[in-house]
C-alpha positions in Angstrom: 174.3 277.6 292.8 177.4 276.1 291.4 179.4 273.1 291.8 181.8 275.2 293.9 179.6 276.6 296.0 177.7 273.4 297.2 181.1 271.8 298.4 182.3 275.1 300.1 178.8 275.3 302.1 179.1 270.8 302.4 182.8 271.6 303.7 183.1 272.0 308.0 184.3 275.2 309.2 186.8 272.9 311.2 188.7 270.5 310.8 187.0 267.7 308.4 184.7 264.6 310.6 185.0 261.0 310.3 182.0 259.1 308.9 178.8 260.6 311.5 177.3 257.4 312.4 177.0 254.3 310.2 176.6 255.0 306.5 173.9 252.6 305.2 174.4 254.1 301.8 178.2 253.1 301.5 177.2 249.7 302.6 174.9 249.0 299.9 177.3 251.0 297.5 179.7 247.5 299.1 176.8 245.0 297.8 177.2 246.9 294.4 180.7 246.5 294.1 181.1 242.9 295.0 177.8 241.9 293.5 179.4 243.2 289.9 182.6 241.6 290.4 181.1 238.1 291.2 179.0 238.2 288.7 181.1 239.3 286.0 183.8 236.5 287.5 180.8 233.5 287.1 179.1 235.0 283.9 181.3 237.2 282.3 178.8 238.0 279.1 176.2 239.0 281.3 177.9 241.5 282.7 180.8 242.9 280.5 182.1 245.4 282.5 181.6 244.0 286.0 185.5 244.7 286.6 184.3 248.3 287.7 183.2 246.5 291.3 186.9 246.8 292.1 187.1 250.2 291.2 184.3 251.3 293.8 186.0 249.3 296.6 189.1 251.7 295.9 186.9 254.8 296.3 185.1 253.6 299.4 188.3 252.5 300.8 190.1 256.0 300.3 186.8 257.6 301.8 186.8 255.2 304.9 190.2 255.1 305.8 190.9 259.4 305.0 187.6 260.1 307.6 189.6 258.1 310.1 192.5 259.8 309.7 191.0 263.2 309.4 188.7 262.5 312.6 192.2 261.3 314.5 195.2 262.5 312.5 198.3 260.7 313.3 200.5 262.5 315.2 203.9 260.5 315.5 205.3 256.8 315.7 202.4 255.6 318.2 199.5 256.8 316.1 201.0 255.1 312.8 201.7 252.3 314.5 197.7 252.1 316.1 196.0 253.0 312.7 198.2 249.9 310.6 197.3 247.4 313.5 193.6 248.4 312.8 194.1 247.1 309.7 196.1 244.1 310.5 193.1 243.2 312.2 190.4 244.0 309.8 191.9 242.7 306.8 194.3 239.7 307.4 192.5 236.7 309.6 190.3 236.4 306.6 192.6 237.1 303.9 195.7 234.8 305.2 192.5 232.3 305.9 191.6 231.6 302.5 195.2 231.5 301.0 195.6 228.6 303.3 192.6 227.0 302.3 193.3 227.7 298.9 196.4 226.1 299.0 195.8 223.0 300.6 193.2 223.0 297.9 194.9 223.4 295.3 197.1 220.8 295.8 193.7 218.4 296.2 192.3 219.3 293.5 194.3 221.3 290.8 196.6 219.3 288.5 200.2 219.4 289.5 201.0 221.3 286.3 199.9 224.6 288.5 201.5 223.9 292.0 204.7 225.7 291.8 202.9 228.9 290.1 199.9 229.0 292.6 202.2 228.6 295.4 204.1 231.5 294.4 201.4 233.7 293.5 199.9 232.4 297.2 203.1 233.6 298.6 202.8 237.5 296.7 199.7 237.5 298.1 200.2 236.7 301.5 203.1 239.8 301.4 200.4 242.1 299.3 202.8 242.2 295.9 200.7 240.0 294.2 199.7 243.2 291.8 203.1 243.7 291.1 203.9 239.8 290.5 201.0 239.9 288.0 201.9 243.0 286.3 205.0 242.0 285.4 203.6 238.5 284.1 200.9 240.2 282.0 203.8 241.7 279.9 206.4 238.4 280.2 206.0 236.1 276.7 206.6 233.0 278.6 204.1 233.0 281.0 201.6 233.8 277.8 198.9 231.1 277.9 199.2 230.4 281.4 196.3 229.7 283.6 194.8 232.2 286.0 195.6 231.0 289.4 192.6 230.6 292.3 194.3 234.0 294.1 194.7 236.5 291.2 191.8 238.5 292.4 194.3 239.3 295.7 195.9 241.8 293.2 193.4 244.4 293.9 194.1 243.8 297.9 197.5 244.2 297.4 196.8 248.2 295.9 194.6 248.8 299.1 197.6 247.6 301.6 199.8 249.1 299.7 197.6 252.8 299.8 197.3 251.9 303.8 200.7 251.8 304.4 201.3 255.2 302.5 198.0 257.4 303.0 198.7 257.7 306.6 202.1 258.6 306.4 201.0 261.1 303.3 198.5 262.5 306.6 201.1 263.1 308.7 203.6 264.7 306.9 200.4 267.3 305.7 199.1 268.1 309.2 202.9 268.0 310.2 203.0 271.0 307.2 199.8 272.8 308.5 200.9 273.0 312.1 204.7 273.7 311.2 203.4 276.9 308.9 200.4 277.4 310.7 197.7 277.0 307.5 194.4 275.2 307.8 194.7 271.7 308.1 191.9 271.0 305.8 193.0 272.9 303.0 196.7 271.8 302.7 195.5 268.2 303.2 193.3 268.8 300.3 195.7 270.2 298.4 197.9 267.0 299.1 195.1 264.5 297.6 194.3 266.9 295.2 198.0 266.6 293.7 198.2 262.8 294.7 194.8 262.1 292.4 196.2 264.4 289.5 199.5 262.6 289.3 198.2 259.0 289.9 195.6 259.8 286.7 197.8 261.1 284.5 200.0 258.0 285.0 197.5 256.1 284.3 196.4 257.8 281.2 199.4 257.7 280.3 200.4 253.9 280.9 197.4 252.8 280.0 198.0 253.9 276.3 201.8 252.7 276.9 201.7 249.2 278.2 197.6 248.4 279.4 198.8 245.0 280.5 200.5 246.0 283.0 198.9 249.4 283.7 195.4 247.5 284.9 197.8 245.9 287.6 200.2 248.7 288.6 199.7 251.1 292.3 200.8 254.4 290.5 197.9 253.8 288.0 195.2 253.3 290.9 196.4 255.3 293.4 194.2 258.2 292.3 191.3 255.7 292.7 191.2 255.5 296.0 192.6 259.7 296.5 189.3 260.6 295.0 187.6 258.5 298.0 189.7 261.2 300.6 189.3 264.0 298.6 185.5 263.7 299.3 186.5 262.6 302.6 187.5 266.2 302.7 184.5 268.0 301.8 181.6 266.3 304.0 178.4 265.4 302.8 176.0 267.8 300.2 173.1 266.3 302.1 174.6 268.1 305.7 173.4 271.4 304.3 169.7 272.5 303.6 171.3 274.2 300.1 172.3 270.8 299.1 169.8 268.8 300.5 167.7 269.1 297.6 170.0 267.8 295.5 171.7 265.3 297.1 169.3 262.6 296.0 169.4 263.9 292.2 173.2 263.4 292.8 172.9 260.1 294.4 171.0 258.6 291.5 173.4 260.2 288.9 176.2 258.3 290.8 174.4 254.9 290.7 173.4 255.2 287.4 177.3 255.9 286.2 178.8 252.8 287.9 175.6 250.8 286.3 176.2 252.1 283.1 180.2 251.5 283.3 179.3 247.8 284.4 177.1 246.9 281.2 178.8 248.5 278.5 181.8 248.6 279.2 184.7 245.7 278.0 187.6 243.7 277.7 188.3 245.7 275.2 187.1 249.1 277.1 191.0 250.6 277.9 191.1 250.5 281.8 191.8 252.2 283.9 192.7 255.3 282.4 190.3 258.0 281.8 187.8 255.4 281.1 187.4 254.2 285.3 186.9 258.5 285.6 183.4 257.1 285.3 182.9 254.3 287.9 185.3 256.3 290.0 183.5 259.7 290.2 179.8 257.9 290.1 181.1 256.1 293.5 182.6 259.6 294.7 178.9 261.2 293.8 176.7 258.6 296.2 179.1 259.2 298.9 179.5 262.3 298.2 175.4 262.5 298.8 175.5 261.1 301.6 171.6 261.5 301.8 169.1 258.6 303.6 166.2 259.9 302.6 163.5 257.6 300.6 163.7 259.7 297.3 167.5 258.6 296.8 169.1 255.3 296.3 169.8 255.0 300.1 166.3 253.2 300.0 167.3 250.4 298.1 170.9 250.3 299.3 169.7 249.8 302.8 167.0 247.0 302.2 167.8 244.2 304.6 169.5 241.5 302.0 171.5 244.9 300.2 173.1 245.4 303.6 173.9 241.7 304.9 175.7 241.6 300.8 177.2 244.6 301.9 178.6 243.1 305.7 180.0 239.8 304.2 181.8 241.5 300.6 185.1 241.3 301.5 184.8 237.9 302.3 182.6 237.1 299.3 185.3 238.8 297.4 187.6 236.7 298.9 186.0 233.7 298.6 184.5 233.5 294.7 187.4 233.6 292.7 188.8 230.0 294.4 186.3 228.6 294.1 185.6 229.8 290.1 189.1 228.6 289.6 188.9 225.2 291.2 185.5 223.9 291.0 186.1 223.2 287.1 189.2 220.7 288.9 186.4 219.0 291.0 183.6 218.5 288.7 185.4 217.2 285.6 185.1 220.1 283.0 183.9 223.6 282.3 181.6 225.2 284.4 177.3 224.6 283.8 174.7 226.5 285.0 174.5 224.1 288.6 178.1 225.1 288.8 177.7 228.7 288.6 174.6 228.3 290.9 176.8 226.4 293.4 179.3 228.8 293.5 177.5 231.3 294.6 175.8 229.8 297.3 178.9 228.3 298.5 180.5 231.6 297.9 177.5 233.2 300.2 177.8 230.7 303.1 181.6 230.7 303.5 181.3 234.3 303.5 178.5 234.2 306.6 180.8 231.9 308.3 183.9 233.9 307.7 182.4 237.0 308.7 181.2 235.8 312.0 183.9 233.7 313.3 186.8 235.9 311.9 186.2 238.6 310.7 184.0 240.2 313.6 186.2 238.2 316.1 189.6 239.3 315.4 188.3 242.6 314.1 190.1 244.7 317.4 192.8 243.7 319.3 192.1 242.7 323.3 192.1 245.6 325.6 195.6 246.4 327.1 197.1 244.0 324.1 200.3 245.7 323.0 200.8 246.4 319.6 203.9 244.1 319.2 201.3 241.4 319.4 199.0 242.9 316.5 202.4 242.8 314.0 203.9 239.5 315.7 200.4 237.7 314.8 200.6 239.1 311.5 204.1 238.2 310.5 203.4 234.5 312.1 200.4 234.1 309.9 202.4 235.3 306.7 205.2 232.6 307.2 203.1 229.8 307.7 201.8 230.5 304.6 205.5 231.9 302.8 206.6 228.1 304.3 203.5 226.2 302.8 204.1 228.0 299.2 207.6 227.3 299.6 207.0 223.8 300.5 204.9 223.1 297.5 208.2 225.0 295.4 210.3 222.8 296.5 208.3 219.5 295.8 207.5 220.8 292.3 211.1 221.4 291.7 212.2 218.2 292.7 209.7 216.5 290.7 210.8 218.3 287.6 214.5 217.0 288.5 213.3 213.7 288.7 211.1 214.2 285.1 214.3 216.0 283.6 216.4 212.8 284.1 213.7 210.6 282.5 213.9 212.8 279.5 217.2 212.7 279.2 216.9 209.1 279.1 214.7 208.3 276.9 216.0 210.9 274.2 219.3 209.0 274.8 217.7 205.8 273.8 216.8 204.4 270.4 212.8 203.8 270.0 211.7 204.1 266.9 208.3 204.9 268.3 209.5 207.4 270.3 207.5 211.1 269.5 206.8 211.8 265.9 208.1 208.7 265.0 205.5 206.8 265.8 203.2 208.7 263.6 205.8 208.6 260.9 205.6 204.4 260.7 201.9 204.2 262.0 199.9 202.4 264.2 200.6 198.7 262.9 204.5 199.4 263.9 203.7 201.6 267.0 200.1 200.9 268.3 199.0 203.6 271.0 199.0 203.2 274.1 196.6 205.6 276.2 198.6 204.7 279.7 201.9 205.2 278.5 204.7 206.8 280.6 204.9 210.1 278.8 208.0 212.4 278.4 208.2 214.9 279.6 206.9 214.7 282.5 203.6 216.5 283.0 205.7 218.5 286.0 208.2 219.5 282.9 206.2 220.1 279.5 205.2 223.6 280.4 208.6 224.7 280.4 209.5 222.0 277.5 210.7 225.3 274.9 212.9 225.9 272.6 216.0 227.7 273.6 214.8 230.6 272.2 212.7 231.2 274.8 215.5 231.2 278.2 217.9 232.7 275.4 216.1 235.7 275.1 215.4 235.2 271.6 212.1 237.6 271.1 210.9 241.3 270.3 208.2 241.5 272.9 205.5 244.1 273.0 205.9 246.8 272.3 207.8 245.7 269.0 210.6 248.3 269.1 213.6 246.3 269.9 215.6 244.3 267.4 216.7 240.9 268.3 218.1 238.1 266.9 219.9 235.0 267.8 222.4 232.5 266.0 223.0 229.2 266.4 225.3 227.0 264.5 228.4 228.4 262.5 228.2 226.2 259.2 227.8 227.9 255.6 225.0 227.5 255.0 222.8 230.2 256.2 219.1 230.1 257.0 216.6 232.2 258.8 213.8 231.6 261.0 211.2 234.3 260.9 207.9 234.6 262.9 206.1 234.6 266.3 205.8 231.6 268.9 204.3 229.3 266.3 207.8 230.1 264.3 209.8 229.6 267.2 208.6 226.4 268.3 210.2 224.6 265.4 213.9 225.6 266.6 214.7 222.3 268.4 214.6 220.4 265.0 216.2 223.2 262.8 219.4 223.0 265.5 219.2 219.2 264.8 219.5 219.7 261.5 222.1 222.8 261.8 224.3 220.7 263.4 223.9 217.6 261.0 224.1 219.4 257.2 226.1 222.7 258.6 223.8 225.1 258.3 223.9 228.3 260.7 220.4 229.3 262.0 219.2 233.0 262.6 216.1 233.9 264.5 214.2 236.9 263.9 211.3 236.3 266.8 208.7 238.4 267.7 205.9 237.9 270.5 202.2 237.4 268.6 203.0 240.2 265.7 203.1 238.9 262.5 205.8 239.9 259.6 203.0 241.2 257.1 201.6 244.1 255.5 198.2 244.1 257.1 198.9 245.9 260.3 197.2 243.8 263.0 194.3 245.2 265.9 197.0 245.1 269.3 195.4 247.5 272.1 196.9 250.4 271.4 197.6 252.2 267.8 201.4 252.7 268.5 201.9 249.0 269.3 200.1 248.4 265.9 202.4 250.5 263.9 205.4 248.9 266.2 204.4 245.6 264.8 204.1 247.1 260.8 207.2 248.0 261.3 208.7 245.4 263.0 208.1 243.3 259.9 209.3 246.1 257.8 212.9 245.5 259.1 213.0 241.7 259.1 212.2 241.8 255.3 215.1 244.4 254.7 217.1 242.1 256.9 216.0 238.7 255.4 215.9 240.0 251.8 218.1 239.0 248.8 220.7 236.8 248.9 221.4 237.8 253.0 220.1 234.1 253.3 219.9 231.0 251.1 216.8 230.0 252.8 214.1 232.2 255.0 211.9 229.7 256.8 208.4 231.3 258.1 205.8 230.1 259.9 202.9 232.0 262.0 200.2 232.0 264.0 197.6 234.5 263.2 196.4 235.5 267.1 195.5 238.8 266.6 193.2 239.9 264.0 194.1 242.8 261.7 192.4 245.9 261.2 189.4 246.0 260.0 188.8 241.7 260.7 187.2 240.1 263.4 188.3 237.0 262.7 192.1 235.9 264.1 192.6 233.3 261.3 192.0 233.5 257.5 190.3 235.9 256.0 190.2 238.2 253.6 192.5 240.9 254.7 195.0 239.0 256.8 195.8 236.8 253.6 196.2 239.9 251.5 198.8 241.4 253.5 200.9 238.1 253.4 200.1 238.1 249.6 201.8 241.6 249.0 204.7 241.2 251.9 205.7 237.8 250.3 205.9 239.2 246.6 208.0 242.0 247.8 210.0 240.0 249.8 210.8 237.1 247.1 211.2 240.3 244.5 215.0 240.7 245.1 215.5 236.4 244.7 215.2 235.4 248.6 214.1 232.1 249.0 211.2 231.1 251.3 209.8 228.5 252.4 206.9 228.8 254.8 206.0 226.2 257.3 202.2 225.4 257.8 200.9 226.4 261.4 200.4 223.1 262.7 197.4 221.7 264.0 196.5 222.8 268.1 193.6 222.1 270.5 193.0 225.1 272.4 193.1 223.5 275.4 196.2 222.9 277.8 197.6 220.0 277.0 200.0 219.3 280.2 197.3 220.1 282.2 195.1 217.8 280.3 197.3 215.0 280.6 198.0 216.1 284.5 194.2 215.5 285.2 194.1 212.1 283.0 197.1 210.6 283.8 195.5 207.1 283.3 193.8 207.7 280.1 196.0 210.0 277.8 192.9 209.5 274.6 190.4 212.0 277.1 193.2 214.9 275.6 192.2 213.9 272.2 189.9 214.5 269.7 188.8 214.3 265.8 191.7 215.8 263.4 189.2 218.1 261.7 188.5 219.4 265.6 191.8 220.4 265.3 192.4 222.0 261.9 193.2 225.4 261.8 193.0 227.8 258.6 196.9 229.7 257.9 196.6 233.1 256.6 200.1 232.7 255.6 199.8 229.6 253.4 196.9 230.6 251.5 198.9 233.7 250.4 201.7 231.2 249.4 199.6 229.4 247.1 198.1 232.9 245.7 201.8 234.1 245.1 202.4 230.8 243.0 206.0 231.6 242.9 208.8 229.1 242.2 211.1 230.8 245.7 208.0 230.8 247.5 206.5 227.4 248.8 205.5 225.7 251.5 204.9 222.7 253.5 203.2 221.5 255.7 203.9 218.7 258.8 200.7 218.5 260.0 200.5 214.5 259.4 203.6 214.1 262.0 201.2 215.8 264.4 198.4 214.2 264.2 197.2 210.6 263.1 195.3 210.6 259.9 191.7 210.7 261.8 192.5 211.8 265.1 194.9 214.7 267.1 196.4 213.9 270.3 198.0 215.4 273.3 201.3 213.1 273.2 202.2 210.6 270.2 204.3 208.1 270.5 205.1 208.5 274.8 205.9 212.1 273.8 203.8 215.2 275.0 203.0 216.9 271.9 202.7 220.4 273.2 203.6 222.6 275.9 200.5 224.3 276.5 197.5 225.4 274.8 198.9 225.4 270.7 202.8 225.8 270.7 204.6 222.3 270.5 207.0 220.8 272.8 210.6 221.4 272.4 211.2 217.5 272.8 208.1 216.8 270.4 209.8 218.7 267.8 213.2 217.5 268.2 211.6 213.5 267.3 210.6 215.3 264.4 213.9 216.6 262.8 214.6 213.5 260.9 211.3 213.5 258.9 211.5 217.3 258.6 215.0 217.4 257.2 214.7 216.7 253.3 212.0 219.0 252.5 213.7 221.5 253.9 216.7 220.3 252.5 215.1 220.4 249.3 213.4 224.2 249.4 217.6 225.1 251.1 219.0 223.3 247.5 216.9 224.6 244.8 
């Protein structure tokens, strides 16, 4: 018997049924899904691929909601309008529920760093865009770095609103076609999700390998998720027929065992979703598609007692974990230990209990007689209470950084000696430190305290095929700046200095890639070869005598092919060895700037959460040290146009590193310096690179 065969004989005669009765099976498969999803969220090593949870929500979710619509296809207006306020009431009391909570916690708990964000991402939420708000930051360079925010995880949500509000209008317009030309309503809707799940995959093959930031994120890219779900919707169950009973339980297993496998071995660094999530997807599809209870298949662990109470509280588990992953940390003073994982959970488990009982189950269906208006009038209050509490928290974080913009202003205006760098410059005897000091910025302000380069538009962003530069200054003298971020952070000063000895200043700024001949390990091989090539055509550009001084300073973030490491080693210092003795070949003059020391830790943030004891973002300078790929190749070239320098003590005091020196926060976020930090620099930073500009 083939494949074919079985779903012909599973398939009704009629028009395709809803779900027959209550599917203990697809419950459990619910306890699966959440249960990897939290699990990879609280221990994400245990459970590499625990990300595939999401994926079988999608498929249950297009199965669910396509048997309703098949059982009771909508018909006009009125039928639209019933089936969306079904869903106002399943999904939203709990959903807008948390992002309240969430936001009133957040702004207890969370430093005030990551008020305006969260309160913008509460607000995508709370209109279901928050997939799109995120895809679009997973490719933006400036928000690089940024914390995850306590209602990411409403990304997925978004997808399945956004699938609700089309699937049934895709219904309609296909029994609409079936009547019209008088063809069998099952087989033209069929056809409909047949197309919609080869289109969505192939867009997601195909954006996947483009741009897999954004692609994990994006409708288009899921879509066919979810189709698969109504395409078996379409076909009934393999266990409904004695040819298939047999089977269904071999099937069953086979189905379980795929999403299992997908959710141990598979990665961060697995490409998703793409062809890869064909195998969470289609193992999902398989135990519903099964649709057998008897004791031989999984349906007798799925429907064990505890399996099925996971499975009747997952939404709000799922809605519930992430907040409280994100936040705890905020509460208990650090990273998160084993009695904070354990807590989370069971907090996680209760809230969920509550949640299901007193909202979930109460506001599930609308009061008999209640007329619709009421269903979309509740729904629309509920989302502007919380679009005004997000905007509220906007507006207060935007007046803050007023206020903290004027204090900078200020104090750069003034004339402290102390002030920044130079307080490491003249040491402690001249300019003790003071842990309690009023810092500038503001922590509200040193997130977005950047170098112009950055609102300028200054950088080649992924995937590396534009070509950008910017100027600044119109003196004589000309000098480039080449490099990622940790090249573009030293701007402030070089305008400072522009502006002082006449020197005009061109960028040539790219987004993590590095100008060198080892190609680097990005996620996909044409954004590798991008990068080569990037750095290809700054060293035509920079080459020669088109400069008479290249300045060049990197972070290595990425590793390069064939390395594991992202620092020094081996390979990445060879292919700045060979790009910097073809580059000086033709006379230009380098000088490269030592990557300066960083924490790893958000600094702003830091200082947000001890704003009475500045030395608890601090630690031991060789805590800090960093290898530079780029300056060990310097010192192997052993050229007399190639050297470098390093201002690594104007960073950091000889025996300790510090979030802010001198009243000045040091960097912006996790490793790039402050724009303002930088510019107290200029003056010590001046003659050496005068010096490398004049010889």
């Amino acid at each position: 018997m083939t494949l074919e065969d079985l779903i012909s004989a599973a398939a009704p005669s009629h028009q395709p049924s809803s779900v027959r009765g209550f599917r203990k099976d697809i419950q459990g498969l619910r306890a699966v899904a959440v249960t990897l999803v939290v699990v990879f969220h609280v221990w994400p090593d245990l459970l590499t691929g625990g990300y595939v949870g999401v994926d079988v929500f999608f498929v249950i979710s297009g199965y669910l909601i396509t048997s309703h619509l098949l059982a009771k296809p909508p018909r006009g207006v009125a039928d639209l309008g019933a089936f969306w306020a079904r869903r106002i009431h399943r999904l939203l009391p709990a959903a807008l529920t948390v992002l309240v909570v969430t936001a009133v916690a957040t702004r207890l708990l969370a430093p005030s760093t990551q008020w305006a964000g969260t309160a913008k991402e509460i607000i995508a939420s709370a209109l279901y865009v928050q997939n799109w708000m995120l895809a679009s930051s997973s490719v933006d360079y400036l928000a690089e770095g940024e914390a995850p925010s306590p209602v990411q995880h409403y990304w997925s949500l978004s997808i399945e609103e956004q699938f609700y509000l089309l699937w049934p209008l895709l219904m309609l317009a296909a029994f609409f076609v079936a009547d019209r030309y008088r063809r069998r309503s099952t087989s033209v809707v069929r056809a409909v999700i047949g197309g919609m799940v080869v289109v969505s995959l192939a867009i997601s093959v195909w954006q996947t390998i483009a741009s897999p930031a954004s692609a994990y994120f994006i409708t288009p890219t899921r879509m066919w998720e979810l189709a698969v779900g109504g395409l078996v919707a379409t076909v009934g169950s393999l266990s409904a027929t004695s040819r298939g009973r047999g089977l269904a339980a071999l099937v069953a297993w086979a189905g379980l065992a795929a999403i299992l496998v997908a959710g141990t071995t598979y990665t961060g660094e697995t490409p998703f979703p793409g062809y890869t999530a064909l195998l969470p997807v289609l193992g999902t599809a398989a135990v519903i598609w099964a649709g057998t209870q008897s004791g031989a298949s999984p349906t007798g662990l799925l429907r064990a007692r505890p399996v099925q109470w996971l499975g009747d509280v997952s939404y709000s588990v799922y809605l519930w974990h992430w907040p409280l992953i994100v936040l705890l940390p905020h509460a208990s003073g650090g990273s998160l230990g084993i009695l904070d994982q354990v807590t989370i959970i069971a907090v996680t488990l209760v809230l969920a209990g509550l949640t299901k009982t007193y909202i979930e189950d109460r506001y599930r269906h609308p009061r008999p007689g209640a007329h619709l208006r009421r269903s979309y009038a509740a729904a629309a209050a509920g989302m502007a209470v919380i679009a005004a509490l997000g905007s509220a928290q906007i507006a207060e974080s935007t007046y803050r950084t007023e206020q903290a913009s004027a204090e900078l202003a200020n104090a750069l205006e003034g004339s402290d000696p102390c002030l920044g760098a130079g307080a490491l410059h003249r040491g402690p005897r001249e300019c003790p430190t003071d842990p309690t000091a009023e810092l500038v910025p503001s922590v509200d302000l040193a997130a977005a305290d950047r170098s112009d380069a950055y609102p300028d538009g200054c950088w080649t962003n992924q995937p590396f095929t534009a070509r950008v530069t910017c100027t600044y200054g119109d003196g004589p003298r000309r000098v480039a700046l080449v490099g990622n971020s940790h090249a573009g952070h030293w701007l402030p000063a070089l305008q400072i200095l522009a502006e002082k000895n006449d020197w005009t200043i061109t960028t040539f700024l790219v987004s993590r890639c590095t100008a060198s001949d080892a190609r680097q390990r990005f996620d996909t091989a044409e954004m590798s070869q991008n990068c080569y090539d990037y750095g290809q055509w700054v060293q035509e550009q920079t080459s020669g005598d088109a400069f008479d001084l290249v300045i060049t300073s990197e972070r290595q973030s990425v590793p390069v092919l064939g390395q594991t490491m992202a620092t020094t080693g081996p390979k990445a210092v060879a292919g700045y060895v060979t790009y910097l003795r073809d580059w000086a070949a033709g006379g230009t003059n380098i000088l490269a700037i030592k990557d300066p020391t960083f924490p790893g830790v958000d600094v702003p943030d830091c200082l947000a959460e001890n704003p009475d004891d500045h030395s608890a973002c601090s630690a031991p300078r060789e805590d800090w040290l960093i290898d530079d790929p780029l300056v060990a190749a310097v010192e192997k070239v052993d050229l007399p146009n190639v050297t470098s320098v390093s201002f690594d003590d104007l960073v950091c005091e000889p025996k300790t590193c510090r979030g802010a020196n001198g009243g000045v926060i040091s960097y912006f976020d996790n490793s790039h310096l402050s724009a303002t930090y930088v510019t107290t620099m200029a003056p010590y930073m001046d003659k050496p690179i005068a010096a490398a500009l004049n010889r």
